[in-house]
C-alpha positions as CSV (number, residue, x, y, z in Angstrom):
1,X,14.6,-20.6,239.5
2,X,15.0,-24.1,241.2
3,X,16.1,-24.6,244.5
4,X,17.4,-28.1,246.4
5,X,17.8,-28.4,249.6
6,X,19.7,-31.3,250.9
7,X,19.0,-32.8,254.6
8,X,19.2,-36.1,256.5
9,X,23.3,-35.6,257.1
10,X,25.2,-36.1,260.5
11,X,27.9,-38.8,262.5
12,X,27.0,-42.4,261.8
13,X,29.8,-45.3,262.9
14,X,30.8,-47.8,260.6
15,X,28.5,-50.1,258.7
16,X,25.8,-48.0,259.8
17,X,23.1,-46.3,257.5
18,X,21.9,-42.9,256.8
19,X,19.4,-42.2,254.5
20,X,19.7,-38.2,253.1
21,X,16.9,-36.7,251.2
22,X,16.9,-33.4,248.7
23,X,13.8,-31.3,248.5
24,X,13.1,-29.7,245.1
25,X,11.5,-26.3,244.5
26,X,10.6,-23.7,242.0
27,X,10.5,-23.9,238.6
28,X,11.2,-27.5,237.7
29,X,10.7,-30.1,235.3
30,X,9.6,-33.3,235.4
31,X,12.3,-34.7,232.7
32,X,15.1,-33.2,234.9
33,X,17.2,-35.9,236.0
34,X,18.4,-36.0,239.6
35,X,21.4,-36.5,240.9
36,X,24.0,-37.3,244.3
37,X,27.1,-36.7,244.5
38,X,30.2,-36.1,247.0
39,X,33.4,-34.7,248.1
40,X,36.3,-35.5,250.2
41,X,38.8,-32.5,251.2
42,X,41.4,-32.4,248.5
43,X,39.5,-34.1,246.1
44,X,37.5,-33.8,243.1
45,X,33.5,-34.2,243.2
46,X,32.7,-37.5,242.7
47,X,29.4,-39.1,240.8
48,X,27.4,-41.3,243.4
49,X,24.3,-42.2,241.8
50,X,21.2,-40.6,239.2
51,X,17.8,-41.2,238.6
52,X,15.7,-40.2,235.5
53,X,12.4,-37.8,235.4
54,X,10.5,-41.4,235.4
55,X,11.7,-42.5,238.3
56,X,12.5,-46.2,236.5
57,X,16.3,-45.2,235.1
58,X,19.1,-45.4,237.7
59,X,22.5,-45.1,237.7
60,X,25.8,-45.6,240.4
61,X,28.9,-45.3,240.4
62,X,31.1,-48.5,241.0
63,X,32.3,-47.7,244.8
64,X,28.3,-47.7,245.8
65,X,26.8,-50.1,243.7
66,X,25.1,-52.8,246.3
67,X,25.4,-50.1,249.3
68,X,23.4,-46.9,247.9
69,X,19.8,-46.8,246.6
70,X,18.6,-43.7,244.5
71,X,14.6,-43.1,244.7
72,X,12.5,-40.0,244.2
73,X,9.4,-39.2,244.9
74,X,7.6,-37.2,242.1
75,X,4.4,-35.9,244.2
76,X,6.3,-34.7,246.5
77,X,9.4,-33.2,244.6
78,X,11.9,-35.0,246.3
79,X,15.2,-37.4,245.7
80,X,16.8,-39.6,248.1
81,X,19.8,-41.4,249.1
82,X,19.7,-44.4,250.9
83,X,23.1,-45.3,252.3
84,X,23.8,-48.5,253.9
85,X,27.2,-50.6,255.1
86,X,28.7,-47.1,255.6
87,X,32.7,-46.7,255.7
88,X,35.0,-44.4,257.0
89,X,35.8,-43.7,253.3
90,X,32.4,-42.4,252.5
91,X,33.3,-39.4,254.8
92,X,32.8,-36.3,252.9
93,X,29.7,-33.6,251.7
94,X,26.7,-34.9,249.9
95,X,25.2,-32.7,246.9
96,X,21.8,-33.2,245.1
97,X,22.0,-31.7,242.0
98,X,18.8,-31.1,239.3
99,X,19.5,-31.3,234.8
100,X,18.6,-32.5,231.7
101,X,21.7,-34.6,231.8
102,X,21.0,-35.8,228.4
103,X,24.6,-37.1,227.5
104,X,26.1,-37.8,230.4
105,X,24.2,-38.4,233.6
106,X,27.7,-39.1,235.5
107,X,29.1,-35.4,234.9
108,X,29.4,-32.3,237.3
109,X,28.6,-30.5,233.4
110,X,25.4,-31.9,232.7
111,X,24.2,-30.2,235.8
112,X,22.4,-26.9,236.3
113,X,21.1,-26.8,239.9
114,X,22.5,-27.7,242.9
115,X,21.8,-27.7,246.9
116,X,24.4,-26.5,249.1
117,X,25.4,-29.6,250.8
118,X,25.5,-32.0,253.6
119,X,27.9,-33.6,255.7
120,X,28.3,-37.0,256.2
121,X,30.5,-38.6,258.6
122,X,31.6,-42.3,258.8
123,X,33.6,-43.3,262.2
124,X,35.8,-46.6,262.4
């Protein structure tokens, strides 16, 4: 049905940047909402950021807001995260994750799709 595919992960030190990117496939729609978010062993999946079909809508979560920049790319099917002034606390695997998310962008629920993940890790 639709497929993401989440790239651009790896070892980055402290205050550093990464910028990860989420290639979109199959049968999609262009009102889907897009979507980042993470988790930390022993913890629960946390909302990063979300961006609506138009592209002109975003969202973040508190703890990024300032540091992380949600785009897309509608030609080419694609959603980005641009993450700079990294911390060690930002350690963890990065999802992508495709939905209508017409209630609540910020929940795992509103959800449908999602990419199997990608590692980030900060360093002191």
């Amino acid at each position: 049905q639709v497929q993401l595919v989440e790239s651009g992960g790896g070892l980055v030190q402290a205050a550093g940047s990464l910028r990860l990117s989420c290639a979109v496939s199959g049968r999609t729609f262009s009102s889907y909402a897009l979507a980042w978010f993470r988790q930390a062993p022993g913890k629960e999946r946390e909302f990063l950021a979300a961006i609506r079909g138009s592209g002109l809508t975003t969202y973040y979560a508190d703890s990024v807001k300032g540091r992380f920049t949600i785009s897309r790319d509608i030609v080419k099917n694609t959603v980005y995260l641009q993450m700079n002034s990294l911390k060690p606390e930002d350690t963890a695997v990065y999802y992508c994750a495709a939905g209508w998310a017409a209630t609540a962008v910020r929940s795992t629920n509103e959800y449908d799709y999602w990419g199997q993940g990608t590692q980030v890790t900060v360093s002191s």
